[in-house]
C-alpha positions as CSV (number, residue, x, y, z in Angstrom):
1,X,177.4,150.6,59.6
2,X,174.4,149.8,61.9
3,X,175.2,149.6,65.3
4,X,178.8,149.3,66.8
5,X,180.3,152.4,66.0
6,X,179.8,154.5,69.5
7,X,177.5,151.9,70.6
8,X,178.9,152.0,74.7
9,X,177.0,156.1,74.4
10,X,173.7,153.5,74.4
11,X,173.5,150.8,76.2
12,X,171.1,152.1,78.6
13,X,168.1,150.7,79.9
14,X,164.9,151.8,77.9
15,X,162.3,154.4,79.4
16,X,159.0,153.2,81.1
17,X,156.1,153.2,78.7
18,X,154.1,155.9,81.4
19,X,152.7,158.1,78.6
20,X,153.5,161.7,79.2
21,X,151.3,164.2,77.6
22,X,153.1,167.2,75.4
23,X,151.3,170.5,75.3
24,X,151.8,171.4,71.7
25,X,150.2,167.4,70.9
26,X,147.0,167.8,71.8
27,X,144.5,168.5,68.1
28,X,147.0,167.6,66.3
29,X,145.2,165.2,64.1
30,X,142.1,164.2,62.2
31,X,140.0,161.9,64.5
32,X,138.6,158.9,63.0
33,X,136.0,156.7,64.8
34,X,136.9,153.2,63.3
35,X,139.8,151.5,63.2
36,X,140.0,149.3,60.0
37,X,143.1,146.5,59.7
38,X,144.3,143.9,57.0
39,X,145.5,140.7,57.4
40,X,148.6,141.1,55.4
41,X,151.3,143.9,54.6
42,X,151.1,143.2,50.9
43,X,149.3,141.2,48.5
44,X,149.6,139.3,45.3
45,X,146.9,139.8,42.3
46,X,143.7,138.0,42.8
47,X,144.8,137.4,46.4
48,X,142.2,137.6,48.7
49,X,141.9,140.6,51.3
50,X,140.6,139.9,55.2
51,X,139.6,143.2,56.7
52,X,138.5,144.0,60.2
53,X,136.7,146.7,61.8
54,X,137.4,147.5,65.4
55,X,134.5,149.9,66.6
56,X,130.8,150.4,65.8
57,X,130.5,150.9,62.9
58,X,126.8,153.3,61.6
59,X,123.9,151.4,59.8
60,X,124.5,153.3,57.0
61,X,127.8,153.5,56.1
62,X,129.6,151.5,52.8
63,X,133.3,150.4,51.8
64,X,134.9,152.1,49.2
65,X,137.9,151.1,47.6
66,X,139.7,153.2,45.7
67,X,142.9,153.9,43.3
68,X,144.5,157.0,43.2
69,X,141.2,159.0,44.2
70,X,138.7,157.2,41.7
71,X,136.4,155.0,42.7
72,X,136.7,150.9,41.6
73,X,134.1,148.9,43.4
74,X,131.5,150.3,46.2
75,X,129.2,148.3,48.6
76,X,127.3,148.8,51.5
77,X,129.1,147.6,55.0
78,X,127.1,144.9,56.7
79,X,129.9,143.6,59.0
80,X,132.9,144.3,60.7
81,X,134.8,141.4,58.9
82,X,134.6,141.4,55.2
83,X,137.1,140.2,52.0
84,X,137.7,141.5,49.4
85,X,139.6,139.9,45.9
86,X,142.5,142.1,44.7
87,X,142.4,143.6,41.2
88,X,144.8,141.2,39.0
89,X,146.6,144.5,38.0
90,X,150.0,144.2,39.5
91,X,151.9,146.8,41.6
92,X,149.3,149.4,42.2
93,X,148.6,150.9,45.6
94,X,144.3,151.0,46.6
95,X,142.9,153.6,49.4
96,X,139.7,151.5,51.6
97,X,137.8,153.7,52.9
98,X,134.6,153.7,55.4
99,X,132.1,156.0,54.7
100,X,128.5,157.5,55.8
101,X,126.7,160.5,54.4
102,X,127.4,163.4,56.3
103,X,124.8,166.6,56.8
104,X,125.9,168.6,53.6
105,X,125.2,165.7,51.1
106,X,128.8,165.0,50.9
107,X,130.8,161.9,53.0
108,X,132.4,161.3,56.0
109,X,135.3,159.5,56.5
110,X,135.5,157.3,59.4
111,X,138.5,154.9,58.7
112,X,140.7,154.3,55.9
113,X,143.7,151.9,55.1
114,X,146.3,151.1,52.1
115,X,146.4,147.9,50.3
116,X,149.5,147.1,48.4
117,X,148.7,145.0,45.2
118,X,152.5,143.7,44.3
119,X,153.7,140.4,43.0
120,X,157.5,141.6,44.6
121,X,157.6,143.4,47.7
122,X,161.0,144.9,47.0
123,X,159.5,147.2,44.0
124,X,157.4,149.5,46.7
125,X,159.9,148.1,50.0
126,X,158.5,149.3,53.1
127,X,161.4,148.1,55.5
128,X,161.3,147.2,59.0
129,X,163.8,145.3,61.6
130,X,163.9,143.0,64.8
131,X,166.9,143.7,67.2
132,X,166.0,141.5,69.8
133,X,165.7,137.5,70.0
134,X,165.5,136.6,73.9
135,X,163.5,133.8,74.9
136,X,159.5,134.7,73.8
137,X,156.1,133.1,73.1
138,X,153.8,132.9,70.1
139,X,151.7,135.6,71.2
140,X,154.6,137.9,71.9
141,X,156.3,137.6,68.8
142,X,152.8,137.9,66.9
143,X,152.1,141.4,68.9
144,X,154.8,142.6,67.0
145,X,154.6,141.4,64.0
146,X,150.7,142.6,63.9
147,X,152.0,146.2,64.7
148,X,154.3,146.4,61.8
149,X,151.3,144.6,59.8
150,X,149.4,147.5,60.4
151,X,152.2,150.0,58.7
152,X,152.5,147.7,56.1
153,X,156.0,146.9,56.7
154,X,156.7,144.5,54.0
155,X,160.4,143.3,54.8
156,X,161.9,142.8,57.8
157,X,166.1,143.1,58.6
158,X,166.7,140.4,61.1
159,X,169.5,142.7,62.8
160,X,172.5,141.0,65.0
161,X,170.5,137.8,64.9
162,X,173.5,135.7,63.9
163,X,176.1,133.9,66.0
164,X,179.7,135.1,64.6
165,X,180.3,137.3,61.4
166,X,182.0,134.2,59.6
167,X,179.6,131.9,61.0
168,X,176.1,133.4,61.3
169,X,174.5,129.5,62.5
170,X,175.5,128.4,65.7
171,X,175.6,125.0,65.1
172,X,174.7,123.4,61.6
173,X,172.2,123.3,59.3
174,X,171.0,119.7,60.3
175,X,171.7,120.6,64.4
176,X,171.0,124.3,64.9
177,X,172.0,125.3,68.6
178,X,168.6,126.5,70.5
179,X,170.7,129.1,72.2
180,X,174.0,131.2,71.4
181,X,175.1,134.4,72.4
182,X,176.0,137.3,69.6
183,X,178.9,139.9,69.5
184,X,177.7,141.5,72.6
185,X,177.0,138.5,74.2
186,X,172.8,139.0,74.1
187,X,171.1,135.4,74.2
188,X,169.7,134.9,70.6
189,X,167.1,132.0,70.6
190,X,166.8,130.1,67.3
191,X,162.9,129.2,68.7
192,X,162.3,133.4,68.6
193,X,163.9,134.1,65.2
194,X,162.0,131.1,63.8
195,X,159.0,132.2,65.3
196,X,159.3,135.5,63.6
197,X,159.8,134.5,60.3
198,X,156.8,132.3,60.3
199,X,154.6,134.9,61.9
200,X,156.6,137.2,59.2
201,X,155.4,135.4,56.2
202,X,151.9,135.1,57.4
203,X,151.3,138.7,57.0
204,X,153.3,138.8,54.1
205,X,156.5,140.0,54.8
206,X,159.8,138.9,53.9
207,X,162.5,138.5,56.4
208,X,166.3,138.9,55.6
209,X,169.3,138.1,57.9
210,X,171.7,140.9,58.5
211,X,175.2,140.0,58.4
212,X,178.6,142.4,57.4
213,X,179.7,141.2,54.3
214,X,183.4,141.3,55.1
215,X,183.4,140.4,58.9
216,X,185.5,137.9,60.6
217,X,185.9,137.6,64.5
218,X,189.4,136.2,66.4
219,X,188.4,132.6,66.5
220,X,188.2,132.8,62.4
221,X,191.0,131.3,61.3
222,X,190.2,128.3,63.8
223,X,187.0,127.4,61.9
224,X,188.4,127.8,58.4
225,X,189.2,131.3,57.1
226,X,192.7,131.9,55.7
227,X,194.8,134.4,56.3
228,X,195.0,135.1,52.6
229,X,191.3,136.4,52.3
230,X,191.7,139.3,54.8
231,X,192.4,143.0,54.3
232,X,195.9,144.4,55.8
233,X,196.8,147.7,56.6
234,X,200.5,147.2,54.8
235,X,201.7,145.5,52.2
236,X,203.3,143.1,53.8
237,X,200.3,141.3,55.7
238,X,201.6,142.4,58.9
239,X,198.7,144.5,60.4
240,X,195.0,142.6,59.8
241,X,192.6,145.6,59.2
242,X,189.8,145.2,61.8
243,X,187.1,147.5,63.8
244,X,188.3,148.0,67.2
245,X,186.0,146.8,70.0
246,X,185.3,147.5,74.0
247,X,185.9,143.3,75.9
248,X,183.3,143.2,77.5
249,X,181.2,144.0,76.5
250,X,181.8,143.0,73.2
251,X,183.3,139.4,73.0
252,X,185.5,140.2,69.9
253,X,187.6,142.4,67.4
254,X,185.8,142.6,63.6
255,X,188.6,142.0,61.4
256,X,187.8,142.8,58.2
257,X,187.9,140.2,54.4
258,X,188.4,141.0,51.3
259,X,184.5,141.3,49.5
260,X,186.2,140.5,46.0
261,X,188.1,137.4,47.1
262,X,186.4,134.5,45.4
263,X,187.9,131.8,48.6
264,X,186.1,134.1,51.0
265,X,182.4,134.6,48.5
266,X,182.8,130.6,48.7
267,X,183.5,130.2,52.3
268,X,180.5,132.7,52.9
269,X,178.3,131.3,50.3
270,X,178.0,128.2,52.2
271,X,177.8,129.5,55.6
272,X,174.7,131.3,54.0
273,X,173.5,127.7,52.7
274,X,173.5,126.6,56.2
275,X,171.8,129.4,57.2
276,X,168.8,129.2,54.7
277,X,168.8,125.5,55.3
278,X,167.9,125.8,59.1
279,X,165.8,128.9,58.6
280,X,163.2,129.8,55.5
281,X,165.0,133.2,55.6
282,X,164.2,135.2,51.6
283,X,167.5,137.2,51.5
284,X,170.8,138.3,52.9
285,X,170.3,142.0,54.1
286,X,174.2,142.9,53.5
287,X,176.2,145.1,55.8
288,X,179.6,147.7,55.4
289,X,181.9,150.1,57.6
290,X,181.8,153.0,55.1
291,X,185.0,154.6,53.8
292,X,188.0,153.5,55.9
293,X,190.4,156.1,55.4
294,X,193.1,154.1,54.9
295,X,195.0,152.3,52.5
296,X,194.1,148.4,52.6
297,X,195.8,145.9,50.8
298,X,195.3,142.1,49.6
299,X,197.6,139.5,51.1
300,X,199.5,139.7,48.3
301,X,200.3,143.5,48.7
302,X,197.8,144.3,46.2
303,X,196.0,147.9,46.8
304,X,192.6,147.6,47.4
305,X,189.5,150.2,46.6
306,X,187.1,149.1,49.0
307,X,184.2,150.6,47.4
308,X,185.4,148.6,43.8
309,X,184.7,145.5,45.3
310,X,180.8,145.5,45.9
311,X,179.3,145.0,43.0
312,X,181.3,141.7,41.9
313,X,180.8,139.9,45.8
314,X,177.0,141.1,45.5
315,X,177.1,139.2,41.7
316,X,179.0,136.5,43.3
317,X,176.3,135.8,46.7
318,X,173.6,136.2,44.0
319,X,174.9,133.3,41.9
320,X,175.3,131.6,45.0
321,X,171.7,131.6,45.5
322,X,169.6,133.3,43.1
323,X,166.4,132.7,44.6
324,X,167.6,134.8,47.7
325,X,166.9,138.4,47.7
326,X,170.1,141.0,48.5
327,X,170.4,144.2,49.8
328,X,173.7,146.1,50.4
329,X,173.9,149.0,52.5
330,X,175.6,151.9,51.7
331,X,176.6,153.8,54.2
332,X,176.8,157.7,53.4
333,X,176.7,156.4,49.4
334,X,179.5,154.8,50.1
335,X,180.2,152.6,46.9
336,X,176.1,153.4,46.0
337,X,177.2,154.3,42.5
338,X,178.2,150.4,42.1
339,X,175.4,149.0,44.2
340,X,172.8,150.3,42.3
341,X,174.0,148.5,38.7
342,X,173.9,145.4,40.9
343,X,171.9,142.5,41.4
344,X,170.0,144.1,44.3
345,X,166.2,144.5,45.3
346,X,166.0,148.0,46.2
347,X,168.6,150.7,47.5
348,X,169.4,151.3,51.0
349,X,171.8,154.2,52.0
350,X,172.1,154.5,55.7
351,X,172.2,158.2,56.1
352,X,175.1,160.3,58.3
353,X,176.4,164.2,58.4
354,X,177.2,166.0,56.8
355,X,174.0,164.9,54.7
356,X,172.2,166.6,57.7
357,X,169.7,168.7,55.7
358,X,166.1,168.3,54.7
359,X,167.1,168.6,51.1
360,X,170.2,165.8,51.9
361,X,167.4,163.2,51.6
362,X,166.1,164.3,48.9
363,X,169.2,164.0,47.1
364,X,170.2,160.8,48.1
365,X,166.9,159.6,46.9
366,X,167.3,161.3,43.4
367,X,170.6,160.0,42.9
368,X,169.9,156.5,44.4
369,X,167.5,156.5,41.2
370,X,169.8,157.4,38.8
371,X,172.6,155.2,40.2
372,X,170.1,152.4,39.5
373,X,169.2,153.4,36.2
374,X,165.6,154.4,37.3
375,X,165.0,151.2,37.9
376,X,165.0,150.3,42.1
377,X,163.3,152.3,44.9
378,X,165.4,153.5,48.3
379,X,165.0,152.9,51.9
380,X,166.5,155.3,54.3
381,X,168.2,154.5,57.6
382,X,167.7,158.0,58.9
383,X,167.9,157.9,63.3
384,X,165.5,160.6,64.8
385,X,166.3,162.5,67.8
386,X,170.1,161.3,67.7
387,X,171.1,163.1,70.9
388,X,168.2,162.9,72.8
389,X,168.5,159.0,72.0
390,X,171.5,158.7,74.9
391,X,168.7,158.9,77.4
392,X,165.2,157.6,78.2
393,X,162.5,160.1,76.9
394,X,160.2,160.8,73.8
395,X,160.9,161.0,70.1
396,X,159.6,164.7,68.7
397,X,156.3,164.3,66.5
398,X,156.7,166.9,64.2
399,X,160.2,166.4,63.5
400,X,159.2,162.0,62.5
401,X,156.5,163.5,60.7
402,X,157.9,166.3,58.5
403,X,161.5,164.1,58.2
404,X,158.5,161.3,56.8
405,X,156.6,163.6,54.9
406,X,160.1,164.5,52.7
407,X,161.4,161.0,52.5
408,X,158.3,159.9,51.2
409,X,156.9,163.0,48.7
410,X,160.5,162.4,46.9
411,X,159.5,158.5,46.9
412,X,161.5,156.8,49.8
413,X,160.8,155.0,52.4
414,X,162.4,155.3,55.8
415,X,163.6,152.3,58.2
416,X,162.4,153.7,61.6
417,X,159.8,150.8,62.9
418,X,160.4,148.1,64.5
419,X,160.1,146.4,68.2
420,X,160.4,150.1,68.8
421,X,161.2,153.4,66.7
422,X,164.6,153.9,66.0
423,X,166.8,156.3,67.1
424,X,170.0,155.1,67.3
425,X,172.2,153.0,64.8
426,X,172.2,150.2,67.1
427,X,168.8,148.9,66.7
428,X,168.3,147.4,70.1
429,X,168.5,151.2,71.5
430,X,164.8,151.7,72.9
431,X,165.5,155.0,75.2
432,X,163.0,156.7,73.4
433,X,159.2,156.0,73.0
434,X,156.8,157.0,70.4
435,X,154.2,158.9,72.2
436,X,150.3,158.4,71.4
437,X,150.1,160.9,69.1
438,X,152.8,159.6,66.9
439,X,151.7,156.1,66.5
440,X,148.2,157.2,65.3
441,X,149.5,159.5,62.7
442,X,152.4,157.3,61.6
443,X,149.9,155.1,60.6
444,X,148.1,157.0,58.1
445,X,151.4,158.0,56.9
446,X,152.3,154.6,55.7
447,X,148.4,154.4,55.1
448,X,149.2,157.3,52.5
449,X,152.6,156.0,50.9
450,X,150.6,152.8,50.3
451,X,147.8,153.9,48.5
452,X,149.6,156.6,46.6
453,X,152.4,154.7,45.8
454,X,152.1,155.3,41.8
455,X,152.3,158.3,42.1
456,X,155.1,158.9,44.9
457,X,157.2,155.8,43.8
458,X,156.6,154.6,40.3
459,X,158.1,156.6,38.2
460,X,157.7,160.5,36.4
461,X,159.8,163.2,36.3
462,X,160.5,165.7,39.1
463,X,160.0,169.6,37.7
464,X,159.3,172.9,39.0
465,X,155.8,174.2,39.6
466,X,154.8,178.0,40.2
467,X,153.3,178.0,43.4
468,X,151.7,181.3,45.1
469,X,148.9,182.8,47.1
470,X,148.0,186.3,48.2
471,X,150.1,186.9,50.9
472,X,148.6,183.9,53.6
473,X,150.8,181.6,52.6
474,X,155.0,182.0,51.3
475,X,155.3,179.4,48.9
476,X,159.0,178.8,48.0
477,X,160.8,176.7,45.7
478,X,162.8,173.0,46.8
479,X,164.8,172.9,48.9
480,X,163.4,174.6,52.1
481,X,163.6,177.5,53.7
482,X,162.3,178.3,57.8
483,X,159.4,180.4,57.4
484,X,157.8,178.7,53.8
485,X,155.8,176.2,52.4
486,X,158.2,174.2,49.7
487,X,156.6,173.3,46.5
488,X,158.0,169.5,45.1
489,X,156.5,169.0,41.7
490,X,156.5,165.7,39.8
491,X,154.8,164.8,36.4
492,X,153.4,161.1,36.2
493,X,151.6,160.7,33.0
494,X,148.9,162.9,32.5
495,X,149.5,164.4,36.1
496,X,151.0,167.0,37.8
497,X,151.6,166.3,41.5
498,X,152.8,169.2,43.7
499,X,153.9,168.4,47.3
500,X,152.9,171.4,49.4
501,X,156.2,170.7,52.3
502,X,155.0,173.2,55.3
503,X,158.5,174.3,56.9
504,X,156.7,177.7,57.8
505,X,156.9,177.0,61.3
506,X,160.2,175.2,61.2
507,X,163.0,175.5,63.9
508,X,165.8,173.7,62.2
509,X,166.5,172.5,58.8
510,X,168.0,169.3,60.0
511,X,166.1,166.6,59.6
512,X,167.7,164.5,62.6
513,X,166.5,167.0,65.0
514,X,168.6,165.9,67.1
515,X,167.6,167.7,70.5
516,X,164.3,166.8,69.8
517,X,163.3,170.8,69.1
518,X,161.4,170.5,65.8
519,X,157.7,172.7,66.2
520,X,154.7,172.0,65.0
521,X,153.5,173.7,62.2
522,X,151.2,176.1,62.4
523,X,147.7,174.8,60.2
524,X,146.9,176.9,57.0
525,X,142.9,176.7,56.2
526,X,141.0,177.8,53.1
527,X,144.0,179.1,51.6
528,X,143.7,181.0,47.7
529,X,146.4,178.9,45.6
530,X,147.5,180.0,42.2
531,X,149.4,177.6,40.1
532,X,151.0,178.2,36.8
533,X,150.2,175.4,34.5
534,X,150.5,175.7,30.7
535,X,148.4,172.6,29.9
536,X,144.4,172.7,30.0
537,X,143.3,171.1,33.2
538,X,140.4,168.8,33.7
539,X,140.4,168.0,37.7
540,X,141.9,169.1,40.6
541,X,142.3,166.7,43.6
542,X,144.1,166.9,47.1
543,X,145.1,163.9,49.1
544,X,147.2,164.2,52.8
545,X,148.0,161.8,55.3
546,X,147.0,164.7,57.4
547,X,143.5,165.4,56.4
548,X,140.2,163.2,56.2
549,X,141.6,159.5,56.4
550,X,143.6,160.4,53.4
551,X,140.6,160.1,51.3
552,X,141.2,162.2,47.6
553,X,138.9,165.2,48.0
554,X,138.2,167.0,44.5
555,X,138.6,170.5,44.5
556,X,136.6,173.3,42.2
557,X,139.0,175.0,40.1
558,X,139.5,177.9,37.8
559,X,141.4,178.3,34.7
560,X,142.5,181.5,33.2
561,X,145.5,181.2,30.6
562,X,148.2,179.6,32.4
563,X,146.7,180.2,36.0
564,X,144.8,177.5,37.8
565,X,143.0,179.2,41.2
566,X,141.8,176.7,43.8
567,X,140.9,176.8,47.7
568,X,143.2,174.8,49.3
569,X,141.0,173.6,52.4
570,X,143.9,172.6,55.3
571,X,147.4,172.2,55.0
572,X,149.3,170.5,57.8
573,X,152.9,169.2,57.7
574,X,151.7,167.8,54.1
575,X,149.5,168.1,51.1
576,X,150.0,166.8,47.7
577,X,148.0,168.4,45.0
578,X,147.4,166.5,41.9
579,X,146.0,168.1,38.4
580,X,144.8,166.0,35.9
C-alpha cells in the first residue's frame, strides 16, 4: 500500500534545497546549449505542437523531427517559438531535435525532446502524483505541473487527497467543503486539487483520485455502511479486520470491506459519483494492503480469498462509470494475475523485497505482460534510496539512473516524479532532494522512453543476443552481474534492439540502493562490438539517453557470416543498439 505502513519512521521535515556538490557528479553528462519544451505531455493526431526555445539559438541551425532515427520533416529554425501539426498516425513516439553543422561535415546536437503522438495516454502511461493540497496560488500549482510537463508525465495519482476512505468528498457534490482535513489530519483544499486538475488537463495529463478500495474509517457505520459489508477476522463477525493506526497523528483505524460485496461496490459507486461531479477527475487510481496473512471472512462466516475479489469490484466500478479510467495496484503482484484480465488501463505493481534485485523488475514487467495477455503496459512504484529516505539528504544519481535505465529497456515506466522524487511509500516524504545533475539527466531519460517508445513499449519479443568484444568490455548475458555490461535483446519487426546495461562498475545489485552507495559507471569509448546475428543486416544505429541529445547516430558496420563488427562510440549507464 502507499503510504501508512511505517509511516511515523517519516514524518520529518524535508531538507533545504542548498545544492551540495558530489565529487563523482561533475562530467557526468552530455551538455546541450538549448533547452527546448512542449506545451503538452501528450498529444492527439493532427494536434497541434507549441515548442519553445530557451537560449540562443545559432543562425544556422534547423529542427528536425524524427521517428525512430529517420528523418520525417526538416526545416530551418527562424524562431525560438514554432508549431508543429502531429502526424495523424496514432501512438507513435517522435525525437525533435535542434541541429547546426558541426566542423567534420556531420551535425551537432544542441537540444532535443520527445513528443508522444497517442489518442490514450494509458497505452504508453508515464505516471506521476501530487501528495500535497495546502492552500496554493495559480502560479504555484502551474510550477509544478510545468515540471512534470517537461518529463512528459501523462497521468497524475492525486494521492491522500480525499476526505475519509468511505467518503472521499467532504461535503457533497452540489456543496463541496473548501477545506477538510485527511487521515493525518493535513489541510486538503478543494481550490488546490481543482487547480491541479485544470492546470493538469492543459498540458495534457489526466488526473485520477487515489482512494483504497476496501477502506472504511470509525465514523463509517454513522454515514451509512453496514456492518454486513466488512471483512472479520472470525467467523462469527466478532473481530472487524482493520489496519492499525498511531492517534495522533492519525485520526482513525482503517477497517477493511469486503471488494466483492455488491452493497459496498454500490455504496462506493456513488460516493465516486459525487466525487466526479464536484471534480472533472478521469479515473479512480485504486489502492490495497497486499496479502494479509490471515484468514478473513464475510459477515456471514464465509471464507474470503482476498486476492479473488479484484477483478469482479474492478468490473463492478467500471460499470459504474465506464467513461472513468481504473487502475488497481498490486502490491508485490498481489492478486496481479487477476488485475491484469481486468478492465484496467495499464498495470501498476508497487514493488517490495524480496523482489530486491535488478532482474526483480524485470520480471515483474515480463509477467505483468503476460498476466494481461500482451495487451497493457506497467508502471512501477519502485522508492529509491529507501533508508537514506528517514533523513534530509540527496537521492544517489547513478543508482535513479541505472534503476531507470532497467525499468525502462524492459518497457516500464517508473512512478518516481512528483512535487518531489520519491523515496518513500508515503508520498508526501520530501527528505531527499534530486541534485542538479539528476534533474538534467532524468529529463532526457523520459526524453528517450518517449521517442523510442515503439520500440521499448509496443510490442516484440525479448531473445538472446551474442554480445562480445576483445577483452575491453565483459559483455554478459540478462540478468546482471557486478563487473559486466548485460546484453537485453528484443526483436520488433524487422529489428533487433540490444540494450547494452553497464553494471561494470556496479556496487550492489539491488536496485533500491538503499544507503544511497550505487557508483558511477565507469565510461567505455570506441569500443570493438561483435554480434552474432544470423539474418543479413542493412543498418546499424545507436540511440542513449546518455549520448548526443538522444539523437539516432548510424554506425558503419561489417558483416562476415553470422558476425556483425561495429565501433561502439560511448557507452554510459545505457546504450540500445538497433539492427535493421
Amino acid at each position: 500500500m502507499t503510504g501508512l505502513i511505517g509511516v511515523l519512521l517519516i514524518l520529518s521535515l524535508g531538507c533545504n534545497n542548498k545544492e551540495e556538490p558530489r565529487p563523482d557528479s561533475v562530467d557526468k553528462g552530455e551538455q546541450i546549449t538549448l533547452d527546448i519544451t512542449t506545451n503538452k505531455a501528450k498529444y492527439n493526431p493532427g494536434e497541434t505542437i507549441a515548442f519553445r526555445i530557451q537560449g540562443d539559438v545559432p543562425s544556422n541551425s534547423k529542427v528536425s523531427y524524427t521517428l525512430l532515427g529517420k528523418v520525417v520533416e526538416e526545416n530551418p529554425l527562424s524562431s525560438k517559438n514554432w508549431e508543429w501539426t502531429a502526424p495523424e498516425t496514432d501512438f507513435k513516439g517522435y525525437l525533435v531535435k535542434i541541429t547546426r553543422p558541426d566542423e567534420n561535415g556531420g551535425e551537432e546536437v544542441l537540444a532535443s525532446v520527445g513528443v508522444d503522438v497517442s489518442s490514450d495516454w494509458t497505452r504508453f502511461p508515464r505516471y506521476g502524483f501530487l501528495s500535497k493540497f495546502p492552500q496554493m496560488n495559480e502560479e504555484e500549482v502551474g510550477e509544478v505541473i510545468t515540471n512534470l510537463n517537461r518529463y512528459h508525465i501523462n497521468g497524475l495519482q492525486f494521492y491522500d487527497w480525499h476526505y475519509q476512505h468511505h467518503r472521499p468528498l467532504a461535503g457533497s457534490a452540489e456543496d463541496p467543503e473548501p477545506v477538510w482535513r485527511d487521515i493525518i489530519n493535513r489541510e486538503i483544499y478543494f481550490s488546490t486539487v481543482e487547480e491541479y486538475i485544470s492546470k493538469a488537463h492543459d498540458r495534457g495529463m489526466k488526473a485520477m483520485f487515489y482512494n483504497l478500495i476496501f477502506g472504511a474509517m470509525k465514523t463509517a457505520e454513522q454515514d451509512g455502511v453496514s456492518p454486513g459489508w466488512f471483512l472479520y477476522t472470525d467467523p462469527n463477525h466478532q473481530q472487524k479486520d482493520l489496519h492499525p493506526l498511531p492517534q495522533p497523528p492519525f485520526v482513525s483505524d482503517i477497517f477493511l470491506l469486503d471488494p466483492s460485496n455488491s452493497s459496498w461496490q454500490d455504496y462506493l459507486i456513488q460516493e465516486n459519483q459525487e466525487v466526479y461531479e464536484a471534480l472533472p477527475f478521469d479515473g479512480f487510481h485504486m489502492d490495497q494492503l497486499g496479502k494479509r496473512n490471515k484468514a478473513l471472512y464475510t459477515y456471514e462466516g464465509n471464507s474470503v480469498q482476498l486476492e479473488n475479489t479484484y477483478q469482479p469490484f474492478i468490473e463492478a466500478i467500471k460499470d459504474g462509470h465506464p467513461q472513468k479510467e481504473l487502475v488497481l495496484n498490486a502490491v508485490n503482484q498481489y492478486g496481479q494475475d487477476g488485475i491484469g484480465q481486468s478492465e484496467t488501463g495499464f498495470l501498476y505493481t508497487e514493488v517490495w523485497g524480496p523482489n530486491d534485485r535488478y532482474e526483480h523488475l524485470a520480471e515483474i514487467i515480463q509477467n505483468n505482460h503476460e498476466y494481461s495477455n500482451g495487451e497493457k503496459n506497467s508502471v512501477l512504484a519502485a522508492y529509491m534510496n529507501y533508508d537514506l529516505a528517514d533523513q534530509a539528504g540527496y537521492f544517489n544519481t547513478p543508482a535513479v539512473l541505472l534503476t531507470d535505465a532497467v525499468i525502462f529497456a524492459f518497457g516500464g515506466a517508473h512512478l518516481e516524479l512528483g512535487e518531489h522524487m520519491l523515496g518513500k511509500e508515503y508520498f508526501p516524504n520530501n527528505n531527499l532532494q534530486m541534485r542538479k545533475d539528476l534533474k538534467e539527466r532524468l529529463v532526457k531519460y523520459y526524453d528517450f522512453m518517449v521517442a523510442y517508445q515503439n520500440l521499448l513499449r509496443d510490442g516484440g519479443s525479448f531473445n538472446d543476443p551474442v554480445v562480445s568484444s576483445y577483452g575491453q568490455v565483459s559483455f554478459g548475458s540478462w540478468p546482471p552481474q557486478a563487473g559486466e555490461v548485460s546484453v537485453v535483446g528484443k526483436e520488433v519487426g524487422d529489428k533487433q534492439v540490444i540494450h547494452l546495461l553497464n553494471f561494470s562498475n556496479a556496487t550492489t545489485l539491488n536496485w533500491r540502493d538503499n544507503n544511497g552507495n550505487q557508483a558511477y559507471p565507469q565510461k567505455k569509448e570506441n569500443v570493438h562490438v561483435v554480434i552474432q546475428s544470423s539474418k543479413p543486416v542493412q543498418k546499424v544505429w545507436l540511440a542513449s539517453p546518455d549520448f548526443n541529445g538522444c539523437s539516432a547516430k548510424e554506425l558503419d558496420f561489417k558483416q562476415q557470416g553470422d558476425q556483425v563488427s561495429i565501433t561502439l562510440p560511448t557507452l554510459e549507464f545505457w546504450d540500445m543498439l538497433v539492427l535493421e
